[in-house]
Structure formats: C-alpha cells, structure tokens
C-alpha positions as CSV (number, residue, x, y, z in Angstrom):
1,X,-34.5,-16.3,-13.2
2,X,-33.1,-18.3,-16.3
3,X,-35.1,-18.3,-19.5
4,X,-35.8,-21.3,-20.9
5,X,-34.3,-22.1,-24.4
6,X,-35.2,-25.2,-26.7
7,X,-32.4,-27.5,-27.2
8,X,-33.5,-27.6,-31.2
9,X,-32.7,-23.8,-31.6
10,X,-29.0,-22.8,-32.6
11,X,-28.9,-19.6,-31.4
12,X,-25.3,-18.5,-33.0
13,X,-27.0,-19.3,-36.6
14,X,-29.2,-18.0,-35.5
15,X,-31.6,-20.9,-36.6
16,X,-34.7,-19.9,-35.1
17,X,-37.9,-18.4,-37.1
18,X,-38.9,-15.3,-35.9
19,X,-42.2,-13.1,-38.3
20,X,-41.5,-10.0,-36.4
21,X,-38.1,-9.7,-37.9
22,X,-38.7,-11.0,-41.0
23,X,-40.7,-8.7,-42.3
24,X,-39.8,-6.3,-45.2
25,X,-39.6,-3.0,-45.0
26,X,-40.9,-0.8,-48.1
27,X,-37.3,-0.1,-49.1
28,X,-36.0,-3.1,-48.7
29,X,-39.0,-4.6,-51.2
30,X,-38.1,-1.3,-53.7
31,X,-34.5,-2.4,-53.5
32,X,-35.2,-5.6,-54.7
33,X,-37.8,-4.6,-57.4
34,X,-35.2,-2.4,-59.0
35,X,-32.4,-4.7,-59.0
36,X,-34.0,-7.5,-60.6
37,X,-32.9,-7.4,-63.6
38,X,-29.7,-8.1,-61.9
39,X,-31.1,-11.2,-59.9
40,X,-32.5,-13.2,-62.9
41,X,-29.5,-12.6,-64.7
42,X,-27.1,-14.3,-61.7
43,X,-30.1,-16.6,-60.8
44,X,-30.5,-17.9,-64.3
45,X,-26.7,-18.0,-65.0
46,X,-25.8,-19.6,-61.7
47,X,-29.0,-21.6,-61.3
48,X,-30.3,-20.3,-57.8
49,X,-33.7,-19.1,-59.7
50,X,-36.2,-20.1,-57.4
51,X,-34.1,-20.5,-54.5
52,X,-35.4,-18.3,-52.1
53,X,-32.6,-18.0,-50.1
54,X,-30.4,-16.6,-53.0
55,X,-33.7,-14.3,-53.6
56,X,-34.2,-12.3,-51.1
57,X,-31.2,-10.9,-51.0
58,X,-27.6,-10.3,-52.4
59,X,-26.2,-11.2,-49.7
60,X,-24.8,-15.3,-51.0
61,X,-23.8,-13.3,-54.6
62,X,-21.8,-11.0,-52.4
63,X,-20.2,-13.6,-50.3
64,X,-19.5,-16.0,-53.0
65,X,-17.8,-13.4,-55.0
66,X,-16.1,-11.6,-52.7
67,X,-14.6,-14.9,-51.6
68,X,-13.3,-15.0,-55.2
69,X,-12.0,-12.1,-55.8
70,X,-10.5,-11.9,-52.2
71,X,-7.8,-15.3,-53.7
72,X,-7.8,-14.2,-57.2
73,X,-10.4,-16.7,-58.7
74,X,-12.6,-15.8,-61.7
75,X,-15.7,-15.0,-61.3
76,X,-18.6,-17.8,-61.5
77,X,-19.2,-19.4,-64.3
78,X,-22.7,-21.7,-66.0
79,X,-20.4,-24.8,-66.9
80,X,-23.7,-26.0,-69.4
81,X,-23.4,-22.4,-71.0
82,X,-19.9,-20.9,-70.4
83,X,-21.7,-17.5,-69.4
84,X,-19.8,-15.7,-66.7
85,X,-20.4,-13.6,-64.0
86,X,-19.4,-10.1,-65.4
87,X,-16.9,-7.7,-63.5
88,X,-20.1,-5.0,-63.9
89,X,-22.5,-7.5,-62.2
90,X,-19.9,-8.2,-59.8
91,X,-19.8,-4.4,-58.5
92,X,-23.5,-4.2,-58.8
93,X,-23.3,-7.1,-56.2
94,X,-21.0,-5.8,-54.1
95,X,-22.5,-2.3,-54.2
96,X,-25.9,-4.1,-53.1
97,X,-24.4,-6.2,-50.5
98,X,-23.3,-3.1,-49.2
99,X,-26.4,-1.4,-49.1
100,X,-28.2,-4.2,-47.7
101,X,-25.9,-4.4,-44.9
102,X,-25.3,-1.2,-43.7
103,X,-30.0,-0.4,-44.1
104,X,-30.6,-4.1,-41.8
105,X,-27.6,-3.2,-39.1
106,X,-27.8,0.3,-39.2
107,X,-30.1,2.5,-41.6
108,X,-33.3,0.6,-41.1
109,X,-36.1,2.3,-38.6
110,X,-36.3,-1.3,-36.5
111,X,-32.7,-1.9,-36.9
112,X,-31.8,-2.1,-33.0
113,X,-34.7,-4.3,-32.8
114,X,-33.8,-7.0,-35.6
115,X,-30.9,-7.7,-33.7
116,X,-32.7,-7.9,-30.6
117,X,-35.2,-10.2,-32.2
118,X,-32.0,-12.4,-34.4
119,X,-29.7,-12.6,-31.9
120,X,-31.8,-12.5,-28.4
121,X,-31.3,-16.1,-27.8
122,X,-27.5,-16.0,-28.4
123,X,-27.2,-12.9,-25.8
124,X,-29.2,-14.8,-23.2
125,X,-27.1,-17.7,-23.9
126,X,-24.0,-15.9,-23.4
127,X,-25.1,-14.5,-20.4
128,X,-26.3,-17.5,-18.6
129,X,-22.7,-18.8,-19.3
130,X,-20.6,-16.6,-18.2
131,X,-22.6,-16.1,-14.7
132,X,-22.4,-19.9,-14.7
133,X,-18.7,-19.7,-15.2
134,X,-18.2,-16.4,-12.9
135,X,-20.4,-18.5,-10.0
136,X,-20.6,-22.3,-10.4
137,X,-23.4,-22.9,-8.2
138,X,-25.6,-20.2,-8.5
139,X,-29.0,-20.3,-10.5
140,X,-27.4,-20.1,-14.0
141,X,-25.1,-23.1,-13.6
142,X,-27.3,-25.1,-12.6
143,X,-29.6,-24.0,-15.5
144,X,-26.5,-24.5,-18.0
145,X,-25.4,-27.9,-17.1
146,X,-29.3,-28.9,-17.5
147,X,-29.7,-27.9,-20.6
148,X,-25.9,-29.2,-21.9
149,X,-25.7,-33.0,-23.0
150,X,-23.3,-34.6,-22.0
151,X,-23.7,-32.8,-17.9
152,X,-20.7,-29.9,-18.0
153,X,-17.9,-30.4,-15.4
154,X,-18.4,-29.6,-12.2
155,X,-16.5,-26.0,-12.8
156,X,-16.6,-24.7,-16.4
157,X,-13.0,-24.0,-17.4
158,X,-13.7,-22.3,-21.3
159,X,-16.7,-22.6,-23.5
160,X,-15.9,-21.6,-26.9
161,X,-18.5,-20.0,-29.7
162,X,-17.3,-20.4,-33.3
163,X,-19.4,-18.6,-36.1
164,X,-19.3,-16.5,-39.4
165,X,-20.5,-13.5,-40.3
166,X,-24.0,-13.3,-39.7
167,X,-23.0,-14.4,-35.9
168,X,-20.2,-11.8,-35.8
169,X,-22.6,-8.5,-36.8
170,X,-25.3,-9.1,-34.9
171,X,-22.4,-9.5,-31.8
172,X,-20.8,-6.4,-32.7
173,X,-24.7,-4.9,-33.3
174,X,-25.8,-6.0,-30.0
175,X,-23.0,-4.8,-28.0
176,X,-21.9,-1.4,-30.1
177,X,-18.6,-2.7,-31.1
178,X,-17.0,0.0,-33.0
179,X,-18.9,1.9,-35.2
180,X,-21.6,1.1,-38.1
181,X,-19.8,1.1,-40.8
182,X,-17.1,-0.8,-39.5
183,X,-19.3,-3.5,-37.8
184,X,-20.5,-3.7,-41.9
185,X,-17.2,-3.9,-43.4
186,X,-15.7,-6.3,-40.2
187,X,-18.9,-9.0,-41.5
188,X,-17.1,-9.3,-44.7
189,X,-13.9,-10.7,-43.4
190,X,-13.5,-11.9,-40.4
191,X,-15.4,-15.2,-38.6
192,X,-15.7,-14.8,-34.9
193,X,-14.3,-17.2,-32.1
194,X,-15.9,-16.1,-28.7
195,X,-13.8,-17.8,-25.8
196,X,-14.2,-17.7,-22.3
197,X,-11.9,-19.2,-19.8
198,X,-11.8,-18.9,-15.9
C-alpha cells in the first residue's frame, strides 16, 4: 500500500520537522555547555551569535573549515576586526565535529532511530521508485507518477538523487554501509549521486 508523502517535504534534505528526533540528549546538552567558550568566541568573531543553526552544533564551523583547509585557504577571518579563526580553535572544531558525528550516527542510545525518524521519508521514497521502475504498472508507479509534476514517462528510464552530506550519512546509516566510523569520516568528503536506470 503506498504512503502518502506531502509534495512540500524534501525528503533528501531532509526538510521535514520532526520533535521526536530533535530532542537532546543529556550529553549532547553537556557537550555544548562545555564547549562554549569555544562557540562565543567563533560566534562573535564570525557573527553567527544568535543563529541557531550555527548554535546547536559544530557541525557549519567544521564544514566551513574543513572546506578551507581541505584547498589551502586561511582560516576565517572578522573583516570589521581582522580577528582570525585560530589553528587551536580550528582543531577544537574539528575534534567536536567529530564527536558530534560519530554520538548522532553511532554512539547515541536512539541512534538507529534518528535515522529512521530523519531519513524515513527519503527510504520510502526510494523504495516506491525503484518498485515503480522494476514494475511500471504496478501500485507504486502509479503512486509515483501522481505525486511527480510534470506526469513521468510512461516507463521510467533513471531518476537521479543529488545531495551532500547530511543526505549521504543517514543513506549509509540506514542501509549499514561500511562501518561507523567510516560512514562518519565518508560525510566529510564526499556528496552522494544516487542513480537508477532500467
């Protein structure tokens, strides 16, 4: 039986709000509490104070500055102030980012579950597609090409996924690709293309 999906949700974001997984865990609150010295120093500097996307977690420090250091650019910079982003906040960061990644995908007690609950939609998605390309006519196609503007062809040749990291760990999550750690370290570089062609 198909599920039905909103149109408004982008579920490879994933864009959809979901309480159950947003809620904090004890650690994860301590982890923040004793880093944030760290976080109104960068906030302050880089002028994401208040930004609660940049605050509650480390994880757009990490990516901006591993992006950085990754094609040999300095370090952020305060163009008002000339304040930097020090090499020793810079490992702080990355040390963090680390940590944050490897407690929400693998060390945290409802880790299996945040991905279920994050990336749900995207797995029922995926499925309904490729039954719908595997059988053209069955249940799921029909269900796909309703819920696709402009109406799909009559028999699917590829659909094609593009997304980033978030998309890419909560794939390799969801489907036990390789193990923990390298599902954590994989987020870091690589964006993920899903194809699928009959």
């Amino acid at each position: 039986m198909p599920s039905l999906i909103n149109a408004q949700i982008d579920s490879l974001v994933p864009s959809y709000s979901c309480p159950a997984a947003s809620q904090s865990t004890p650690e994860w609150k301590t982890h923040l509490v004793d880093n944030q010295d760290l976080m109104d120093r960068l906030g302050g500097m880089l002028g994401t104070t208040g930004v609660s996307a940049w605050e509650e977690w480390y994880d757009h420090f990490f990516d901006s500055f591993v992006c950085r250091t990754c094609h040999s650019h300095p370090l952020p910079c305060n163009p008002n102030t000339q304040q930097c982003v020090s090499e020793e906040d810079a490992r702080r960061v990355f040390a963090l980012g680390d940590w944050e990644s490897n407690w929400i995908w693998n060390e945290a007690p409802n880790a299996t579950m945040y991905t279920q609950l994050t990336f749900g939609v995207m797995f029922l998605e995926l499925a309904t597609n490729l039954r719908a390309l595997l059988s053209p006519h069955d249940e799921a196609r029909d269900w796909a090409q309703d819920r696709y503007s402009p109406p799909l062809s009559p028999s699917p040749k590829m659909r094609i996924y593009i997304g980033h990291d978030g998309s890419l760990i909560r794939l390799a999550s969801g489907l036990c690709i390789g193990s923990a750690r390298q599902r954590d370290h994989t987020r870091s570089m690589v964006n993920v293309r899903v194809s699928f062609v009959r």
